[in-house]
Phi, psi and omega in degrees: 000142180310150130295137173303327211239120183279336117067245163269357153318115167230191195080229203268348162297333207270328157309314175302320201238357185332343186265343184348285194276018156283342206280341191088165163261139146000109180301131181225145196242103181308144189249014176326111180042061145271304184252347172112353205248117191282124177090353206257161167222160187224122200236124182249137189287357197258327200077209186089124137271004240226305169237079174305319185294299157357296166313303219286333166223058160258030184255159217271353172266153157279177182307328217265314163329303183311301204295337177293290231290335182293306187322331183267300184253004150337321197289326192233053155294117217038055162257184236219092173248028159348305201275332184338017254276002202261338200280118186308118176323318181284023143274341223233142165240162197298064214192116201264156148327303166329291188298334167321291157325334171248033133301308170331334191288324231284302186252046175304327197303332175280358128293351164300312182292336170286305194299341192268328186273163192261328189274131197298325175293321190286323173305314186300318198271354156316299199279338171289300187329312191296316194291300168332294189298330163294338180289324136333301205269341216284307172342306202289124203286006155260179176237140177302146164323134162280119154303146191286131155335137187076314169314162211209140176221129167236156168222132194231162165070043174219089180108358214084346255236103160275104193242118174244135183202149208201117174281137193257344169198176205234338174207102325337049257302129173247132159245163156232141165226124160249150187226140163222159141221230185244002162255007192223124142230144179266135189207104151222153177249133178236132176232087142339136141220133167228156162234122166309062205294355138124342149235024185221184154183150201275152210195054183294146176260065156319062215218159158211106188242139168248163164200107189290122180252131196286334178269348136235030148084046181266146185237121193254173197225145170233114136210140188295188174258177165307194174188133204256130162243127186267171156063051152305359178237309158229168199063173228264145169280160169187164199225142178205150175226073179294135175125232216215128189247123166252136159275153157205152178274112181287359172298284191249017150112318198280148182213170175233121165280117180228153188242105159293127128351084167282162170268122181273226173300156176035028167101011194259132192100347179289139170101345200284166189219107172216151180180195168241128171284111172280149151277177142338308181264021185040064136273122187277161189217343177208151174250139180238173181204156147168212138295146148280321226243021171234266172211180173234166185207156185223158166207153177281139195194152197275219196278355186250355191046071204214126175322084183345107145340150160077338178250177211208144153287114187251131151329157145218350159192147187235154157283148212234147175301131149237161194307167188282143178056001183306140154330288167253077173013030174282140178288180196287333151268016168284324180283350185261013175261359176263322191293236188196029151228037150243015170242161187295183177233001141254118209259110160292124188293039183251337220284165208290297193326318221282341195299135156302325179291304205298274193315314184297332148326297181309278187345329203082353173294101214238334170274333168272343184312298193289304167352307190261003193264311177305300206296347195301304207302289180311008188255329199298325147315307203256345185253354165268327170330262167335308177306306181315291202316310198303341185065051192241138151281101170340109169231145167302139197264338191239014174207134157286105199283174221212129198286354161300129100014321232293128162318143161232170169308314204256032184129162197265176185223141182248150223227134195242147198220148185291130178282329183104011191276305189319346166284325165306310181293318201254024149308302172316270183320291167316334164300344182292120164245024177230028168255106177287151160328127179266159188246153195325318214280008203261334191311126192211123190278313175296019200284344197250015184308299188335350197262348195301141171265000000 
């Protein structure tokens, strides 16, 4: 019988990956009193020694930046800096967590494809695919806005796809999200944890995503691997998510092992993804290969995991053009998850787009960005104040937190589920013809505290 860990794999992965345990970690070149910084290293995914100095101030700070910026954190070398609220706008693109989270969305249609097809290996390698495709948007070396308690992002005019997401909490900061059309719903509660490493930092998927195929009521579990971003201070930034992300169908038992590559010398294994779709009897039934940042292919292979005869390595997904030169590498459907011509049209004023720190960001304004990012954070500091007097409790409005548990590699999770009022709200609200529209200056992540016991 196959080992489950692609990995330990043989037959036709262990040819494809046969160099795995040549590559190495990432050349990385210490700048110790090279630049004055006691500890930092600059890890170039190209490899090279030869311009260490060079690397070393390719970086998104000027001098003088870099030195506020080491000086402030430097403190919180191997720490948990999620939570931070202190981090200077010229890191961040104009984009909250929330929306992130509905990147995922961008190639749904392979979960459509999963939901249609009868063969069970094609459903997993449809739904690994999907699971796939986003570590493209995945890539861009800023970092999203944390969302204020109670904000919210919907999305509409995509797929069929009605998608709601709401931070439930704030400390730790937690998101929840659901997605429907009519072959699919999507459900996850998410808890970031990272640790700082002082030019990298560590990136766990504190997480828990189902995704329900709506015709015969199969429920698949997602969990990725981490994802490390190097050189936040010096050198060029870049993002790698080395191990291993599994599906597994909790109906019948077949899962997918896929190996994210790390990247080694001179760049080599970076972006590749290979693995197997397994049964119930961890018998591989499909081989997968590719690229994150390109395409994936699939082929059918017997119990050694070797090819069918007679059978041919098939495309199943390719990455869609992105614009050229973006400012923040975003793809075309990142801009259209930011614009309002993926939102309902009576809009909740909780909703991401609405933020003044986001938007002035979007705009290019980098002084009113920060401007509104201090003031979000103080009313946010002053509306907690106020619940504590009242002796209230924050409650989330469109999720419900659930008396579940669930482990993760990296920590349990407590787990919050859509409750169904947004379906209602917005079934209401589109019928509506005397609820106006809300405008940029109206955002307000508190509109629903008064519901807080």
């Amino acid at each position: 019988m196959a080992s489950n860990d692609p990995k330990n794999g043989g037959g036709f992965f262990a040819s494809l990956a046969s160099s795995i345990t040549n590559f190495g970690s990432a050349m990385s070149k210490s700048v110790n009193g090279l630049m004055g910084y006691e500890g930092l290293e600059v890890i170039n995914p190209e490899g090279g020694t030869e311009d260490a100095e060079e690397e070393a101030g390719r970086g998104r700070w000027k001098q003088e930046e870099r030195d506020g910026y080491w000086k402030m954190m430097q403190k919180y070398i191997g720490s948990d800096v999620t939570s931070m609220v202190t981090l200077p706008v010229i890191i961040f693109e104009p984009m909250t967590m929330l929306q992130k989270m509905a990147e995922l969305m961008e190639y749904s249609h392979l979960l459509d494809m999963a939901d249609k097809t009868e063969d069970p290996y094609m459903r997993m390698v449809y739904a690994s695919s999907w699971a796939i495709s986003v570590y493209y948007a995945y890539q861009r070396t800023w970092k999203p806005f944390n969302p204020i308690l109670g904000e919210t992002y919907e999305m509409t005019n995509h797929n069929g796809i009605n998608f709601i997401a709401e931070q439930v909490c704030h400390h730790p900061p937690m998101s929840a999200g659901h997605a429907e059309n009519e072959h699919f719903a999507y459900d996850c509660t998410s808890k970031l944890k990272t640790k700082f490493l002082g030019n990298s930092i560590d990136v766990y998927p504190v997480g828990r995503t189902r995704v329900t195929l709506k015709r015969d009521g199969v429920v698949l579990d997602l969990v990725p691997p981490l994802t490390k971003v190097h050189n936040l201070i010096f050198g060029r930034t870049w993002v790698d998510s080395p191990g291993e992300m599994v599906m597994t169908n909790l109906t019948t038992g077949d899962k997918v092992v896929l190996y994210f590559q790390p990247c080694g010398w001179f760049g080599s294994g970076r972006y590749e993804v290979d693995g197997y779709v397994y049964n119930s009897a961890e018998e591989p039934k499909m081989l997968m290969t590719g690229k994150w940042n390109e395409s994936l292919s699939y082929q059918p292979c017997d119990v050694e995991g070797e090819p069918i005869p007679g059978t041919e390595l098939k495309e199943v997904w390719n990455v869609a053009e992105a614009p050229k030169n973006d400012k923040f590498q975003y793809t075309h459907f990142a801009h259209k998850i930011n614009s309002f011509d993926t939102a309902p049209k009576k809009l909740l004023s909780s909703d991401s787009r609405l933020r003044p720190d986001r938007y002035a960001l979007e705009m290019g304004d980098m002084s009113k960005s920060g401007f509104e990012k201090s003031s979000l954070e103080d009313r946010q500091r002053a509306e907690k104040r106020s619940r504590e007097e009242k002796g209230q409790r924050f409650a989330p409005k469109w999720f419900d937190e659930t008396e579940e548990v669930t482990p993760t590699p990296w920590g349990d999770l407590e787990v919050y589920q859509f409750n169904g009022k947004y379906s209602v709200h917005r079934a209401t609200v589109d019928n509506s013809e005397d609820t106006t529209d809300v405008k940029l200056t109206q955002f307000n992540p508190w509109q629903f505290q008064d519901l807080s016991a």
